[in-house]
Structures are given as C-alpha cells and as structure tokens.
C-alpha positions as CSV (number, residue, x, y, z in Angstrom):
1,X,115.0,88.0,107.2
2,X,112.3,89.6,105.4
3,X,109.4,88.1,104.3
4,X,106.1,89.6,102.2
5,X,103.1,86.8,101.9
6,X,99.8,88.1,100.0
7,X,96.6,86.2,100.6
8,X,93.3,86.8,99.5
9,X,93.1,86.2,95.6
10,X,90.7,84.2,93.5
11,X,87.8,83.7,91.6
12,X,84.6,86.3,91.3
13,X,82.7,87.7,88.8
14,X,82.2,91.2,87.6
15,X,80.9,93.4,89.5
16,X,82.1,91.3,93.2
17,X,84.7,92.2,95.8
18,X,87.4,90.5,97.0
19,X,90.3,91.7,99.9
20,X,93.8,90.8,99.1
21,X,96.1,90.8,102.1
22,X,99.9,91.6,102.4
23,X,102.1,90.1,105.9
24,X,105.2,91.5,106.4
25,X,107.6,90.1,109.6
26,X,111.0,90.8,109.7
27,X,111.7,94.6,110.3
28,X,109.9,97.7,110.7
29,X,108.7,99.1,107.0
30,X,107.7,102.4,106.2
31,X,105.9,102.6,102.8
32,X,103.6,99.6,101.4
33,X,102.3,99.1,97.6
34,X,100.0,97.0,95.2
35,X,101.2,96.3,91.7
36,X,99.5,94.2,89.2
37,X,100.6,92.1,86.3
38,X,98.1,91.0,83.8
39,X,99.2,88.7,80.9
40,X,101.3,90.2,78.3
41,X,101.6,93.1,79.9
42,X,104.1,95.1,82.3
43,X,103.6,95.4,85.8
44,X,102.1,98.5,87.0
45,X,101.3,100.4,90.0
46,X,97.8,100.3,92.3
47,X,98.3,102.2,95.0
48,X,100.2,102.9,98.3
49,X,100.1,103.4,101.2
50,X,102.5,105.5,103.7
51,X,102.9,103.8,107.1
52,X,103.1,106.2,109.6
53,X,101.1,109.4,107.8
54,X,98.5,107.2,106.3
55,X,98.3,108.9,103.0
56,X,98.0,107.1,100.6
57,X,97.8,106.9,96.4
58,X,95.9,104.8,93.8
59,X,95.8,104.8,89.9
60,X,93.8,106.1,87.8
61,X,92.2,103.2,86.6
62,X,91.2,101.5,90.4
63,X,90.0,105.3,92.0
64,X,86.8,105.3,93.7
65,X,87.0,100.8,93.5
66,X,89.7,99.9,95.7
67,X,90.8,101.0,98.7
68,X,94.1,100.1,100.7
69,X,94.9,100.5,104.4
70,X,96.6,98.8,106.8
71,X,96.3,97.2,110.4
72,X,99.6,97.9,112.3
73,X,99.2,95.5,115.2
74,X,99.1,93.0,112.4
75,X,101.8,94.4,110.5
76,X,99.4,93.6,107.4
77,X,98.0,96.2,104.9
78,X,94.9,95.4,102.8
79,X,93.3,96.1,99.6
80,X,89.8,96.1,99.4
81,X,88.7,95.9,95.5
82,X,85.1,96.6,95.0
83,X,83.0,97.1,91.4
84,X,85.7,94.2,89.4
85,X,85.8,94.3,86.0
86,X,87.2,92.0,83.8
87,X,90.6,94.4,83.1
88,X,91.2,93.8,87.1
89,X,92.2,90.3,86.4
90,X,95.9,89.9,87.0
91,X,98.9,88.8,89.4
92,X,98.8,91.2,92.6
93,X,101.9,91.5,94.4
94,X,102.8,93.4,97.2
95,X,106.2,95.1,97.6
96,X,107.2,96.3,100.8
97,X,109.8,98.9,101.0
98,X,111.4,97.0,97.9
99,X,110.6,93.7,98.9
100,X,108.3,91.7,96.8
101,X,105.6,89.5,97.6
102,X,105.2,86.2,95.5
103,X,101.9,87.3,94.2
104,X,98.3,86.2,93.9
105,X,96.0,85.6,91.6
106,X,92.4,87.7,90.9
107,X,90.2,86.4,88.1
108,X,87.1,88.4,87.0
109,X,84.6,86.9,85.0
110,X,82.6,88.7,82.8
C-alpha cells in the first residue's frame, strides 16, 4: 500500500524559510512533485523532481526561492522555500507518481 505523508508546514513571516518534507513507503517511485492550493484558487504546480536523473523543474513564480531535492536512503524528497512572501501561503501537497499527499499548511505573514 502506498502511502505519501508531508511534514514540515507552518507559521513564518515574510521573508523566513521553512522545509516541507514528503515520505513515501510502499513501492519504488520514479518522479516526485509539489503542488500548492491557496484559497479560492486551483491547484497548481511547484516543481519536480526526477528520481533517478535528478533534474528537476520549478514554476515561474518560486525560481531562484525554493529548491527541491530528495534523500534516497530516506525515500523522502524536500522543498526548501526561502524569501516567503505572503502569495506562498497555501496547502502544499505532495504527489508521488500520482499519489497524493494529505497536504500541509504554510502561512506567511506580511
């Protein structure tokens, strides 16, 4: 059985970091994402990462702020977000080779 946990969310003001972590047990995976869903709107993509080549692919809006990468003894890939603004708040999720993570909150303050 496949499970996706994501860890890491919370509270900071502009400006802070925070690391949101995604676990995945279950099965070997080959390609990981980060999508966001603020309120009212869709969900929409981060960026990627590809398991065994390590490239990887972010959006526009987060380039040069966050960065994602991944520990494969842990099975676990990260995304480090630095410089938060306000328009970063939303539910993160994780989705792992089409399986989705319950999700976890970021909240930037202005």
């Amino acid at each position: 059985q496949v499970q996706v946990v994501e860890s890491g969310g919370g509270l900071v003001q502009a400006g802070g970091s925070l690391r949101l972590s995604c676990a995945a047990s279950g099965r070997t995976f080959s390609h990981y994402y980060w999508y966001r869903q603020a309120p009212g709107k869709e969900r929409e993509f981060v960026a990627s990462i590809n398991w065994s080549g390590g490239s990887t692919s972010y959006a526009n809006s987060v380039k040069g702020r966050f960065t994602i990468s991944r520990d494969d003894a842990k099975n676990t890939v990260y995304l480090q977000m630095n410089s938060l603004k306000s328009e970063d708040s939303a539910i993160y999720y994780c989705n792992i080779d089409g399986y989705w993570g319950q999700g976890t909150q970021v909240t930037v303050s202005s």
